[in-house]
N, C-alpha and C positions, 0 to 999 in steps of 0.2 A: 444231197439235200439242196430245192433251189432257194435262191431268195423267200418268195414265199412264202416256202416251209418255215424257213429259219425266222422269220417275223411272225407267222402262225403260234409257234413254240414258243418265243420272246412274249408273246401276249397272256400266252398260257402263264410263263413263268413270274411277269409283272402282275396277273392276277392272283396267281399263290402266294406271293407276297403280300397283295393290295388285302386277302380274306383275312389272313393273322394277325396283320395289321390293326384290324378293327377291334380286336381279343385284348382292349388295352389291359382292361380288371386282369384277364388272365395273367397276360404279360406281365404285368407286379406283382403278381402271386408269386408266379415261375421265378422272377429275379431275386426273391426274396427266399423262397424255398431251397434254390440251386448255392443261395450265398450260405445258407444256415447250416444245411447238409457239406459243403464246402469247409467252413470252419470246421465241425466235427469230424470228419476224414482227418481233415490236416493234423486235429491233434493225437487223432489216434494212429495217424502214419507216422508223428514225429515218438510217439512212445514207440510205434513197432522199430524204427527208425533206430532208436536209442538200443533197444535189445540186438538188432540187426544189424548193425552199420553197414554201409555198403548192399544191402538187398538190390539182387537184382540189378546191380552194375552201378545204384543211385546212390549220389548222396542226401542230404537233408532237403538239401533246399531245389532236388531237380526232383523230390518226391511230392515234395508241396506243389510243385510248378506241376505235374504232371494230374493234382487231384484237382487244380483251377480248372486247368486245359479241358479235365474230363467233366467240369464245372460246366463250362462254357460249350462243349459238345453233346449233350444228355439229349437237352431238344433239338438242338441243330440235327441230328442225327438220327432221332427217334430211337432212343438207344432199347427203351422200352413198347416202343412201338406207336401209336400214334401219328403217323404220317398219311402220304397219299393211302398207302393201303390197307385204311382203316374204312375209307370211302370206297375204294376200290370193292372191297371184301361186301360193302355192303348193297351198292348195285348190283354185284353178282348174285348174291344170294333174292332180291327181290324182282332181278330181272332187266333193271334199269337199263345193263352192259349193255344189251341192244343199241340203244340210241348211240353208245360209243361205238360201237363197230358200225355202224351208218354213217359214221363222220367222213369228212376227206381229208383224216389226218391217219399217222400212224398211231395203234392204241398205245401202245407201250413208248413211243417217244411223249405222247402228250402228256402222259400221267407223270414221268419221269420230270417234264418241262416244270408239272404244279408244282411238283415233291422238290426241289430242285428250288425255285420260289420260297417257298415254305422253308425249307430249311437256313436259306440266308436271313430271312427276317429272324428266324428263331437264334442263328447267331450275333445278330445287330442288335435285337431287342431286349433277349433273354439271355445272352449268353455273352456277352464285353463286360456288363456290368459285374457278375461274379467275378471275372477273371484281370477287374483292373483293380476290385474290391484286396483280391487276396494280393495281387503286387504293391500295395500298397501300405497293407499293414501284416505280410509275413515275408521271408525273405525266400528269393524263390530267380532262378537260374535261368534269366531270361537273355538272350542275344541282341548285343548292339549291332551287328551288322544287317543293313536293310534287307541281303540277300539272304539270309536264315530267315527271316519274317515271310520275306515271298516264296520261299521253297515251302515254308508253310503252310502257305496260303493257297500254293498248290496242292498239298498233301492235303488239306485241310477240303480241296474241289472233290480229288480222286476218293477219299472219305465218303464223301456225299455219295457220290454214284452209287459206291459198292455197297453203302446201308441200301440203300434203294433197290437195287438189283436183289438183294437179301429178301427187303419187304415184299418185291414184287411177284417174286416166287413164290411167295407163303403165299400173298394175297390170292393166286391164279388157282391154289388148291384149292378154293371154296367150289370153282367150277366142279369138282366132283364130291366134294364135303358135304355143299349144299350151308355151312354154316360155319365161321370164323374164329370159334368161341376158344376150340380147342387150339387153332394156330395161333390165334392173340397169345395164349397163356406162352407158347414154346418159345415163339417171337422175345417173349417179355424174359425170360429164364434164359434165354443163350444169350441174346443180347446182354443182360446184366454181367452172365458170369466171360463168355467167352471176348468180351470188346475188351475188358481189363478195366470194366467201369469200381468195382471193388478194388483190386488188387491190380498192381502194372502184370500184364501176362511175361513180362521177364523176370520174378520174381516167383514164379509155378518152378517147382522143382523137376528135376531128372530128367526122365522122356517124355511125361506130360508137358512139361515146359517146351519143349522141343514144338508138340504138335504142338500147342492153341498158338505156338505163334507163326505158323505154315495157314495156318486155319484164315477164311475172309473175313472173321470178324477182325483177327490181328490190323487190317490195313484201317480201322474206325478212329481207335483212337490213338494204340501204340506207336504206329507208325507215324501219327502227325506230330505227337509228344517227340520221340525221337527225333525227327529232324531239328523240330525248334531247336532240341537242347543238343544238338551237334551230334545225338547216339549215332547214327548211322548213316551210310552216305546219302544224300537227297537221292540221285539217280537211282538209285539201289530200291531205296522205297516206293518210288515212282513206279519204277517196274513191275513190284509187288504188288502194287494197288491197283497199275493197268491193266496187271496179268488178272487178275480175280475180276474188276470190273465189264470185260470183256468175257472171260468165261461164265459169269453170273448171267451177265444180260444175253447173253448168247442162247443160254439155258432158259431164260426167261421166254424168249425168242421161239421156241422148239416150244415150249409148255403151252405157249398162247397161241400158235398154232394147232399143237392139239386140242386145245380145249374150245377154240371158236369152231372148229369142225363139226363140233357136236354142242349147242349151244342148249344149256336146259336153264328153262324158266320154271324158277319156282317161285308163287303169288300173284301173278301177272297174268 
């Protein structure tokens, strides 16, 4: 990628910021809804907590940290979907994509650029305030050292991608769907259950535990909870989260290929 590009993509990405931005109503809806459903998690993790001790490796207060975290990642993440590839889904099916594939850009980095945009405002705006709301008034397992913050913060980037690459797959099936309605729904159902936005997926029993946490939704949320709270090596999750964000987009890569081959409009 030359200069260019890479200032193309940055335009992209300060505009999907600059569009959510505007969503201020929204924006305090979101902070206010992500803090109330936050409280109620917490207490019923700290009752399951109480029958449980130790579920799942956690104790009390890296259970609470870990229902902020997921606080603070819902929107950032599109856990339920809502992101670039809700627009995506929807130029496809009306025909729009055209004008996208006319661009002199790449499809799938510029959308990834928006989405990418989009999700940092959803963490600045929507998603600090739950998450400094519950440090504040519950006790909860957070790292003084600056370099668990920025391991983070990394986990917290390679997170981003791989929801992305997740969406952008669903999104690309409408090219032969012809309509989103059914992928929204699956989108919103595995995102909930398989990210650990209910439940930490280290706390799934037996062999199913085993898989959802091999699975790419594990690298969304678990893995950036983990590092904060010291569970597992940074590099380690790195790896995990590069390995899927690479394989997804890759995949993404091969899908969009086939399906700009055969481009059908339909309403247009």
């Amino acid at each position: 990628m030359d200069v260019g590009s890479g200032r193309l993509y940055l335009a992209v990405a300060v505009g999907g910021f600059r569009r959510y931005a505007t969503y201020r109503a929204a924006t305090a809806a979101g902070v206010f809804t992500n803090t109330v459903f936050g409280v109620i998690l917490v207490y019923t993790y700290l009752a399951l907590w109480d029958e449980k001790p130790h579920l799942g490796g956690y104790d009390q207060a890296q259970a609470v940290t870990y229902v902020w975290l997921g606080q603070c990642l819902y929107a950032t993440l599109a856990i339920q979907g809502g992101g670039a590839e809700k627009d995506l889904m929807e130029r496809i099916r009306t025909g729009e994509i055209a004008v996208d594939l006319y661009r002199p850009a790449d499809l799938q980095l510029w959308w990834l650029a928006g989405d990418m945009g989009r999700a940092l405002f959803q963490m600045l705006g929507r998603g600090v305030v739950p998450f400094v709301f519950g440090a504040l008034f519950f006790p909860m397992a957070l790292p003084t050292a600056p370099t668990a913050w920025a391991a983070c913060l990394v986990a917290l980037l390679l997170a981003m991608v791989v929801s992305f690459a997740i969406r952008y797959l669903a999104a690309l099936s409408v090219f032969w769907l012809m309509d989103g309605m059914g992928v929204n729904q699956a989108l919103m159902i595995t995102g909930i259950f398989f990210s650990g936005m209910v439940l930490p997926l280290n706390a799934f029993p037996g062999v199913f535990g085993d898989i959802v946490l091999v699975l790419p939704w594990a690298a969304q949320i678990q893995m950036p909870a983990d590092v904060l709270m010291g569970e597992t090596d940074p590099l380690g999750a790195f790896a995990f989260q590069a390995a899927w964000a690479v394989v997804l987009l890759a995949a993404g890569r091969l899908l969009q290929s086939a399906a700009t081959r055969r481009v059908v409009v339909q309403g247009g």
